[in-house]
Every structure is written in C-alpha cells, then in structure tokens.
C-alpha positions as CSV (number, residue, x, y, z in Angstrom):
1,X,119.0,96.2,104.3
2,X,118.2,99.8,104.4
3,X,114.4,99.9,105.0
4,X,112.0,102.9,105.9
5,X,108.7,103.5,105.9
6,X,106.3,106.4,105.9
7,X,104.1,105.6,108.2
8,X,100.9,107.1,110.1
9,X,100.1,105.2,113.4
10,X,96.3,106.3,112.7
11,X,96.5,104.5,109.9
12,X,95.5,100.9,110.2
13,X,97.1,99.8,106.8
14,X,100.2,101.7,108.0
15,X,100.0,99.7,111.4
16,X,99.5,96.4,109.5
17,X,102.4,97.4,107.0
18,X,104.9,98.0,109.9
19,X,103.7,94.6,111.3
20,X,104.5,92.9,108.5
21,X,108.1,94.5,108.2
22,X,108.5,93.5,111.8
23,X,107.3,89.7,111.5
24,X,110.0,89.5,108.7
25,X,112.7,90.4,110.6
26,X,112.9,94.1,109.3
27,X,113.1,96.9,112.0
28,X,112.6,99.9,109.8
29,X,113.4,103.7,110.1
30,X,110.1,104.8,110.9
31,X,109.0,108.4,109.4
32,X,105.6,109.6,110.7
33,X,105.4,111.7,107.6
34,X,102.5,114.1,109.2
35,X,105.3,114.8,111.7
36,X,108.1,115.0,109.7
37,X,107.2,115.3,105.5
38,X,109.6,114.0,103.0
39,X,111.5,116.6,101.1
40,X,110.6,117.1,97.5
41,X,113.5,115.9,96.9
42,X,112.5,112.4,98.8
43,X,109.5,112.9,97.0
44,X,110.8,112.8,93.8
45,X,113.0,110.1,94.9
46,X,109.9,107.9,95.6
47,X,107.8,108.9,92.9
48,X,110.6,107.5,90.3
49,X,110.9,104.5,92.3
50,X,107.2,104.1,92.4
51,X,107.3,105.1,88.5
52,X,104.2,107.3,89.2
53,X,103.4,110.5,89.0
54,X,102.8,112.6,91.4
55,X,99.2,112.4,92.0
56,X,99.2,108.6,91.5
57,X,100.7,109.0,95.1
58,X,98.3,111.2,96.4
59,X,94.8,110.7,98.3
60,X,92.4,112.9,95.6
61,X,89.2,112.8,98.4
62,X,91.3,114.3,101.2
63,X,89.7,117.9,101.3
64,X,93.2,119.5,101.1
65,X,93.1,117.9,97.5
66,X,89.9,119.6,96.7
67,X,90.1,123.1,98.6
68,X,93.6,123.5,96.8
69,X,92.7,122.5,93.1
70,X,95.0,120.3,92.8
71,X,93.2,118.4,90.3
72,X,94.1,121.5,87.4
73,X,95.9,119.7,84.7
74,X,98.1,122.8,84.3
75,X,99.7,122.2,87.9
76,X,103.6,121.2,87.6
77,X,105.1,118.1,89.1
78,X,107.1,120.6,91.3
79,X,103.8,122.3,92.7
80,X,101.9,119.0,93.3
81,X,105.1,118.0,94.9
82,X,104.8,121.3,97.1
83,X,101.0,120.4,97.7
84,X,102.6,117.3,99.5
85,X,105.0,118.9,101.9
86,X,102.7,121.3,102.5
87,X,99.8,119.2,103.2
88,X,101.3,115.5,104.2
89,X,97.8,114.5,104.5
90,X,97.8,113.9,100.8
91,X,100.4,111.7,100.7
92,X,98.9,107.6,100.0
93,X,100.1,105.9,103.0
94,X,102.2,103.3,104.0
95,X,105.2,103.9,101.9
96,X,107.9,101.5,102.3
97,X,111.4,101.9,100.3
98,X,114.8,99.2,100.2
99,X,117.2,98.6,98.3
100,X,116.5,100.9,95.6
101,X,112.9,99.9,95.4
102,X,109.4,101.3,96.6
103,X,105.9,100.1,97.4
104,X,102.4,101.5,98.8
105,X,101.6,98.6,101.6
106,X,97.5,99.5,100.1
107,X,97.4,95.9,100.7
108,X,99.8,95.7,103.4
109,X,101.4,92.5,101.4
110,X,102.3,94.6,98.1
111,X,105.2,95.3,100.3
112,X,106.4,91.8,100.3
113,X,107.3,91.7,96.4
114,X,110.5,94.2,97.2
115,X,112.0,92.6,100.4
C-alpha cells in the first residue's frame, strides 16, 4: 500500500491523522506541504480523487484567501490551483491518498473509510 499524506506537524488534526495511519500499521510518505507544495499537477490529481473543486480544498479564512481574491467567481481552476502552490497555507490539511483514493483526515477518522 502506497500511502502519503500532506501533513503540517502544527497541525493537531494533521498530528492525530498521522497517528492514526501509524496505529494501523501504515508508515506513510510524509509531505510537509508548507515545505514542500504539491505540483498542480498533484493538485489536480487530488482534487479529482477528492471529486471537489478546487476551493472545496482550500481554507477560505486564511488571509492569503482574502488578500488575494480568491473568492472571484471568474478565477480558473488553474489559477486557484496556482493560489495553492503559491500559498500552501491554503491548502485543507491533512490529506491522505492510497490506492487510488483520497481523504481530508477533518475528523482524523474520515481517513479510515479508504484504507
């Protein structure tokens, strides 16, 4: 099983998420997405797994979200997509993807449904 999860140690969810992974037996790849953001590509990747759009996966009362408009119903997938990488900080934390599936761990056990 081929299991990662976009993670922010800050993050107590994200903590709690990575816990949970762990007590099942599941060692992750762990991407501290602030560090290191997913590609739009990645992104996009997630978001269809998720079957979301793009700002269903991202955190609207970060000031990022505000200061850059991103709530203008003429912005592109691409460009909120671009918000992301450029500002991680937008992106809903924890993500975990396997197997072809994805979950936000926003309860930490929503994760469970796709091990």
């Amino acid at each position: 099983m081929n299991t990662t999860i976009y993670h922010n140690p800050r993050c107590s969810k994200s903590r709690q998420t990575l816990q949970l992974l762990q007590d099942n037996q599941i060692e992750p790849t762990v991407v501290e997405y602030l560090k290191t953001p997913p590609s739009a590509h990645d992104l996009e990747q997630i978001l269809t797994l998720l079957n979301i759009d793009p700002r269903g996966l991202m955190r609207q009362k970060e000031a990022a979200y505000q200061k850059n408009n991103l709530n203008d119903p003429a912005l592109s997938r691409a460009e909120l997509i671009a918000a992301m990488i450029e500002h991680p900080i937008l992106i809903e934390r924890p993500i975990v993807t396997t197997n072809g599936k994805a979950a936000v761990g926003r309860p930490p056990e929503n994760i469970l449904e796709i091990l």
